[in-house]
N, C-alpha and C positions, 0 to 999 in steps of 0.2 A: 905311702902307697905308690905303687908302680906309674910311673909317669911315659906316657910315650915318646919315642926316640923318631929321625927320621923315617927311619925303615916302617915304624907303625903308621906314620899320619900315611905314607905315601901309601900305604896296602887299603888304607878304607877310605882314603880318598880317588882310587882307583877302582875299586868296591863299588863307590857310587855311584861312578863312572858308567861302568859298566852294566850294574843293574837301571838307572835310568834311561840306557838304549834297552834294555828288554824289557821294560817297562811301555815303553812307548809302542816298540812292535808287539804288544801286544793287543794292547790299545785300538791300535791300528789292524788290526786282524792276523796279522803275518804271523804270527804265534796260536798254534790253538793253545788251548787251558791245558791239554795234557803234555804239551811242549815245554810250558811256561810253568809248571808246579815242579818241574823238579829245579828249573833256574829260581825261583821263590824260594823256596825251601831249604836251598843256600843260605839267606840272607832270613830267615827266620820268620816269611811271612805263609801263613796259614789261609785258607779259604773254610771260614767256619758257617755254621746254620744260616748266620746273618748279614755277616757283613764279612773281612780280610781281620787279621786277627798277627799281629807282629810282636814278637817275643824279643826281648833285647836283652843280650847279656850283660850281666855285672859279675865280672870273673873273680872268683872264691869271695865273693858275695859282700864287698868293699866298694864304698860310692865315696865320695867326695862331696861339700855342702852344693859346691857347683854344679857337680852331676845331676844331683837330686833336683835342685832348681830348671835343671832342664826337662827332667820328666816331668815336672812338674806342667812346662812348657806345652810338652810334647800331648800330653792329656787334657790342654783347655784348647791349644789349637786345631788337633789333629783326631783327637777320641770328643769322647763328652766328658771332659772334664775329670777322667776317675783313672787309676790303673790296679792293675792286681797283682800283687807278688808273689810268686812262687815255690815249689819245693827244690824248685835249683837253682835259687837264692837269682833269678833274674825276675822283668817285668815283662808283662804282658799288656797291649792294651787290643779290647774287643771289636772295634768299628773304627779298623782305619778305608779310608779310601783309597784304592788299587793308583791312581793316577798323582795322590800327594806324598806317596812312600817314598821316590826320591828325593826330596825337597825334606822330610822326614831323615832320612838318613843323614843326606848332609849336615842338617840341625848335628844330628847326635855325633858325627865326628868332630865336630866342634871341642869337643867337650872328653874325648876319649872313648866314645862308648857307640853301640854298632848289633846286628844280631847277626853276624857271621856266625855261625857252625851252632847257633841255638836250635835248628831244623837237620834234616838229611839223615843216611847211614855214614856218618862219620864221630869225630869223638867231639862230643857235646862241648858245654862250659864247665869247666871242673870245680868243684864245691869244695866249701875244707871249712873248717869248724867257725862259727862266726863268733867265739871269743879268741880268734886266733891273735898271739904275740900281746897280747893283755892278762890273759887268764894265768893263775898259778903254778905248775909242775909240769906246763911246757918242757919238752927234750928243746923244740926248734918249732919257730915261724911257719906252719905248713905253708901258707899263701908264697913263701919263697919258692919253694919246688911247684905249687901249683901255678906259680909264674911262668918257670921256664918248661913245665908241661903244656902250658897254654899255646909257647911260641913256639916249641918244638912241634904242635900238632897241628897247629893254624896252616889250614891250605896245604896238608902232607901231601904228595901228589899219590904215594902208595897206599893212603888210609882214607881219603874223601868219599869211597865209594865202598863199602862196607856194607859186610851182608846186611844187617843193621844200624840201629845207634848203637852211641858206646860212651858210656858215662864214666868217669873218676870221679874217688872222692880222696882230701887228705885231711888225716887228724892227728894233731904234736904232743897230744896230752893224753894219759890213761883212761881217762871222761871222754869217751866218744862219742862226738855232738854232729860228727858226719855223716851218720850211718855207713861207714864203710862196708861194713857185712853185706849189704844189700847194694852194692854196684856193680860192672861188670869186672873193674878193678878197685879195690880199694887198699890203701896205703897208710900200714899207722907207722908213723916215726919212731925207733926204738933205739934200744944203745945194746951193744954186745958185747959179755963179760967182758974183755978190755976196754969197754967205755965209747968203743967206737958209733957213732951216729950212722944208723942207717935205718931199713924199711922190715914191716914185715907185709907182704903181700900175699891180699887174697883178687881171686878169680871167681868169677861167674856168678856174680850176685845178682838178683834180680826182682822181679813183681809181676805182675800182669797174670797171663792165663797159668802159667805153672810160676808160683811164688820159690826162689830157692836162697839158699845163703851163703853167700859163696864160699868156695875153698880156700884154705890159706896153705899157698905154695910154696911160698919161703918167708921161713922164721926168719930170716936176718939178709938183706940184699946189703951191701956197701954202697953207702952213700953215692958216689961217684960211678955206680954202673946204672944206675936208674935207669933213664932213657933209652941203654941199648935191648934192656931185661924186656921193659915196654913196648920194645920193638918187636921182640922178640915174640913176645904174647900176640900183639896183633899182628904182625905175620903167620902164626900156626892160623890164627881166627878166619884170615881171610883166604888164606889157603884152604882151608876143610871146610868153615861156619857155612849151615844151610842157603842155599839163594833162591832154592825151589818151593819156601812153604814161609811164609811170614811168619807166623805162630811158633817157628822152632830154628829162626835167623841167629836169635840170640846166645852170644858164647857161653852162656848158662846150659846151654842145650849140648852144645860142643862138646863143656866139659861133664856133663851128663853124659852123654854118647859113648867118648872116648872111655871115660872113668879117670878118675884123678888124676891116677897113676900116669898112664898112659898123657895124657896133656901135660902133665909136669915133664915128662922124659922129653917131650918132642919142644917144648917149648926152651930147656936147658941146652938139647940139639942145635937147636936154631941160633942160642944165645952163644953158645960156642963158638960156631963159625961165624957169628956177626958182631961179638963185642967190643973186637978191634978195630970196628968199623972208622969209630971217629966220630959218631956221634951224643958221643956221652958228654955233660956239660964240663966245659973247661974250668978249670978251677977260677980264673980270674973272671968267667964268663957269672959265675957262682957270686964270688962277692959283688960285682955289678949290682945282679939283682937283688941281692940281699941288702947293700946300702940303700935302696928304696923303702924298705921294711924296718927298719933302725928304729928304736924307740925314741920315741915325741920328746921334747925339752919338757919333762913335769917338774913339776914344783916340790919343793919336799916341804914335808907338808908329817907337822908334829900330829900323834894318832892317841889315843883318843880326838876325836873332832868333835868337839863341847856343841859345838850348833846343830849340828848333823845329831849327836845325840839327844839333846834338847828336843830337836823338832819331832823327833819318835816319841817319846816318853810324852810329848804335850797333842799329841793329833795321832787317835787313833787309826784314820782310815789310811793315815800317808806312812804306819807302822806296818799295817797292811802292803800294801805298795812294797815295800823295801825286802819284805819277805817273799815274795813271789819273782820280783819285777828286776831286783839290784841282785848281783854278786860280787865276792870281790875281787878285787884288781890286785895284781903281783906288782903296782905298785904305793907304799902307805899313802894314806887321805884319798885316795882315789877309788872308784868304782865305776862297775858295767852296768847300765840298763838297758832290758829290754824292752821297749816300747810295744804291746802289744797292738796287734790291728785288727783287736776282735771283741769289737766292744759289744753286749748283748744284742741280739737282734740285726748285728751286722751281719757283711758281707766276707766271710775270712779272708785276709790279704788284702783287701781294699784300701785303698787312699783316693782323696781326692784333691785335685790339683792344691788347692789350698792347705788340705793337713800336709800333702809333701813338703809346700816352700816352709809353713810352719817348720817341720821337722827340720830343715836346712837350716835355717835359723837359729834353730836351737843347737845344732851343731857346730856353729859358728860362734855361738856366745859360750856354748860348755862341753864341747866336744871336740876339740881343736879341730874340727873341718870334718868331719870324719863318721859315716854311717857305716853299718852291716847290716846285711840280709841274711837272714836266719832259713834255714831249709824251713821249719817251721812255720812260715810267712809272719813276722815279724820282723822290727826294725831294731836296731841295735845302738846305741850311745857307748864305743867303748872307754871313753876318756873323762869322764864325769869326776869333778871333784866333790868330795860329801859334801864340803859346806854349799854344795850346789843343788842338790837334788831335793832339798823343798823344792826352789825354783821351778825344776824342770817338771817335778808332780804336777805344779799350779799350772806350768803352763802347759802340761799334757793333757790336765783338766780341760783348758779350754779347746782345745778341739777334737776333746771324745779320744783322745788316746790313755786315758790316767789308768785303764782298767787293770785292779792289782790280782790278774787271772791268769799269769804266764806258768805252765803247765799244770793249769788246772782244767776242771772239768767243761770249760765253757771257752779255751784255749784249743781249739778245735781246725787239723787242716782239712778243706776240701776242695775240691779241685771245682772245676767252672760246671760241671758234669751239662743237663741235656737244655740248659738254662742256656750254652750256647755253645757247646762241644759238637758237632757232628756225628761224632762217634758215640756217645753217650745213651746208655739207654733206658737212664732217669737221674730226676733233677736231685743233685748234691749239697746246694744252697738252701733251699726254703729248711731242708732236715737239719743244715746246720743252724739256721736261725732259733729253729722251733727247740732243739733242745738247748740252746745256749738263753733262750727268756725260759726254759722250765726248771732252769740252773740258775736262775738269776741274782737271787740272795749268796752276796758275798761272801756271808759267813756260814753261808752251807757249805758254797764251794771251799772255803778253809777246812771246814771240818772232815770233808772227803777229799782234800789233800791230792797228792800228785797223779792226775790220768790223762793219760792220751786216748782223746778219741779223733780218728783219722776216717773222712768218708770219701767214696770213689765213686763218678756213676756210673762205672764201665769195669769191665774185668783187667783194663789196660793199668789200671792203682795209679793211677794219679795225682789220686787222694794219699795214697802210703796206703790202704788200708788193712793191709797184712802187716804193718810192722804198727798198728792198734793197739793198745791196751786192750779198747773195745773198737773194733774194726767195721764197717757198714759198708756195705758193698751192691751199689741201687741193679737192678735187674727189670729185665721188661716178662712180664709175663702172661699170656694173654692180652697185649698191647694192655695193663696193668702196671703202675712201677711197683716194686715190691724190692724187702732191702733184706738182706741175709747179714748176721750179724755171726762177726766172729771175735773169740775172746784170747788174749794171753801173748799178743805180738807185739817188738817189739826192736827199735831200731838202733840202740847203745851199745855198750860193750858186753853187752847181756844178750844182743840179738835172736830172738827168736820169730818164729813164722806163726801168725795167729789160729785159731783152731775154729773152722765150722761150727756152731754151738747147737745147730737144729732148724727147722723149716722158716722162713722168712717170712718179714709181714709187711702189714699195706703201710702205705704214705703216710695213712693217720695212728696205726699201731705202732710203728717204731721206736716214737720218743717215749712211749710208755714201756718200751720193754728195755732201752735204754734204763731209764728209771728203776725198773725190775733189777735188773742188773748189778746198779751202784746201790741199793738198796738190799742187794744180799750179801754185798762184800760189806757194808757196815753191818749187818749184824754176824758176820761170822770174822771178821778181822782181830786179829790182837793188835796190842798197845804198839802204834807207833809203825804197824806194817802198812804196806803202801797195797793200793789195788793189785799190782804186776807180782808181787812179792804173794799176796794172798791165794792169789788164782795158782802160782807156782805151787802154792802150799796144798790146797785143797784140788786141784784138778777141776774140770766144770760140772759134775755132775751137782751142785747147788745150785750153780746158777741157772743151771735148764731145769731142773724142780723148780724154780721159782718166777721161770719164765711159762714153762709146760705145764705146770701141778703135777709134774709126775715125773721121776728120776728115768731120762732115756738112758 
């Protein structure tokens, strides 16, 4: 994993610097709150319902056992002991206090880690698939380009202040686990009939009030123009993109407005006159970071692995586990877990100070050092050797991580919704609870097989809830919450936008129409098809018979 250079330690320790004087005039009065929320906002920290709320990046969603061990730090001193993980593969923690956040930061420079550009209209932390440079039929490493997207964007002086945010994502494999479809930019690595390694690039993905998918503007970019093509794009963006209406800020809207067309010609415009600029990455500038991302010393390691097959064949529940939880590794005896962090009746993404050092730990004894963060709020062991993973089960058992439910029905993201969001305008949490104990029986959940359900309590989708299988989307109505369920969305290489299903219900009817729901895709499924696949097939008019009694 990418290690910091002088030029990094000196930028967030100067970082700290600076935000512990505006921390203190604020303090101090000399800053009102509307002065001081856009210098926070920088640095990732949020003023939520309850308390300050600080978001820290972990870029393309890669910790280290050490990292981890400091959040872990960072949640018994600083929070109460817990933090939440994200859909952009960072952490979150809900009740910091305004006056120890620089003393908080310092901590987390320590270690490499920081929430510069997790807040603002500038370009976020960029995500990319969390089996990156492990998984099999990788082109390339995404987390390499999403390195030097990271430094190339950090502190852009032309791109800090953007009509809006602006997310990346990168994915090196056909399995897109990024959701790139649904960023403002997203990037799949591809090779063009001469074999050459380069980009296909889409624009204008998005969620919230208008859900869109983005366009793909170029089938094939050459690897080594990357950064000027992205310049390129966010310059059209910030030149035209709305500044007068929040609601319509985003380059989703841009490229709505213009028409495809039209953005692609001005954006190739731009890249024209500016691609000789000089900031496209140097080739030697290239392998640099790419020797940071090098495959680990593994072991070779003769395959079948008689222990690892033994312990399936003799422990059915840990055969469970391996089916949901493990994939394989490109390379033999080796595999990936996901660790889920949704164990029934949880809190999705949660950890607490304890399960984290646990997890480090464990990364340390059978993971050569080494965590991911899954957009999906999940943790990742990419390095696990099989004759390892009884171990790791037993010892996931013990602290409530063993749950063998990783994209099942009880594998559920949802955002913090009005439980402690500001924005929110009903709670996301208790609905996730309440349908993940109504799904509790594990061998239900196997038998209804691969679904995403994604809940949001705002029309902002911070849940994902357009990119659902089955999508909930909480609403205020009547100072009432009430949740509108949408069916058929989806965030892969399949991408689609989920579909309204019909009028929404109260707090306590949801998880029963949930129910209703997966209870009409089993009885009209054939052998072996998956929910997304079924809905495809039949359209919803079943499931609103089954939800309405009556085909709307």
């Amino acid at each position: 994993m990418y290690i910091y250079d002088d030029f990094d330690h000196t930028i967030a320790k100067q970082r700290v610097a600076e935000f512990r004087d505006q921390v203190n005039r604020r303090i101090k009065g000399e800053l009102t709150e509307e002065q001081f929320r856009p210098l926070r906002l920088m640095n990732g920290l949020y003023l939520q319902l309850h308390a300050y709320m600080l978001r820290i990046a972990v870029p393309y969603g890669t910790l280290s056992a050490a990292q981890m061990r400091k959040l872990a730090h960072i949640a018994r001193v600083y929070d109460r002991g817990y933090g939440h993980f994200t859909t952009r593969q960072n952490i979150q923690y809900n009740w910091i206090k305004l006056e120890q956040v620089p003393d908080l930061m310092a901590e987390l420079a320590t270690v490499q880690l920081h929430g510069n550009q997790t807040s603002g209209n500038c370009v976020r932390n960029v995500t990319a698939d969390h089996f990156s440079g492990v998984i099999d039929g990788e082109i390339e490493d995404p987390r390499i380009v999403s390195e030097a997207i990271r430094q190339w964007s950090t502190f852009h002086p032309e791109f800090s202040w953007l009509p809006r945010k602006f997310k990346i994502a990168v994915t090196g494999a056909e399995k897109d686990r990024a959701a790139v479809q649904w960023h403002d930019i997203g990037l799949h690595i591809v090779r063009d009939d001469a074999g050459e390694v380069g980009y296909a690039v889409y624009v204008g993905g998005g969620m919230g009030r208008i859900p869109v998918l983005a366009t793909k503007v170029r089938g094939f970019l050459p690897k080594r123009e990357l950064l000027s093509y992205l310049e390129a794009i966010l310059r059209v963006y910030n030149r035209y993109g709305r500044r007068d209406n929040i609601h319509k800020a985003r380059i989703k809207i841009l490229v709505r407005d213009l028409g495809p067309e039209e953005f692609i010609r001005q954006v190739e415009e731009e890249w024209e006159a500016s691609r000789h600029s000089g900031v496209n990455l140097p080739p030697e500038e290239e392998i640099r970071i790419a020797r940071y991302f090098e495959p680990p010393a593994y072991e070779k390691i003769a395959v079948p692995v008689a222990a690892f097959e033994d312990a399936k064949k003799a422990n059915r529940a840990f055969a469970q586990w391996i089916s949901t939880n493990v994939h394989p590794h490109k390379t033999p005896g080796y595999a990936i877990v996901t660790i889920s962090l949704k164990p029934i009746g949880g809190i999705p993404g949660d950890a607490s100070a304890e399960q984290m050092e646990a997890v480090a730990s464990l990364a340390e004894r059978f993971s050569l050092a080494e965590i991911r963060v899954s957009h999906i709020q999940n943790l990742v062991l990419p390095h696990v050797r099989q004759a390892d993973l009884f171990a790791v089960w037993q010892e996931l058992g013990k602290i409530g991580f063993a749950n063998a439910n990783a994209g099942l029905v009880t594998d559920i993201i949802a955002c913090p919704g009005l439980d402690y969001c500001s924005l929110a305008n009903a709670r996301s949490i208790p609905v996730a609870q309440r349908i993940s104990e109504r799904f509790a029986d594990l061998d239900r959940q196997h038998k209804i097989g691969a679904l995403q359900i994604k809940i949001s309590g705002c029309i902002n989708a911070c849940g994902h809830h357009h990119a659902g299988h089955i999508g909930i989307l909480g609403v205020d109505k009547a100072g009432q919450e009430f949740y509108q369920l949408t069916l058929g969305g989806a965030g892969d290489e399949t991408a689609s936008t989920g579909q309204l299903i019909g009028p929404g219900f109260s707090s306590d009817g949801i998880v029963d129409a949930v129910e209703k729901v997966i209870d009409a895709y089993l009885d009209l499924r054939q052998p072996n098809e998956t929910f997304i696949s079924a809905y495809r097939r039949v359209g919803p008019a079943p499931f609103k018979e089954k939800l309405y009694g009556v085909s709307r």
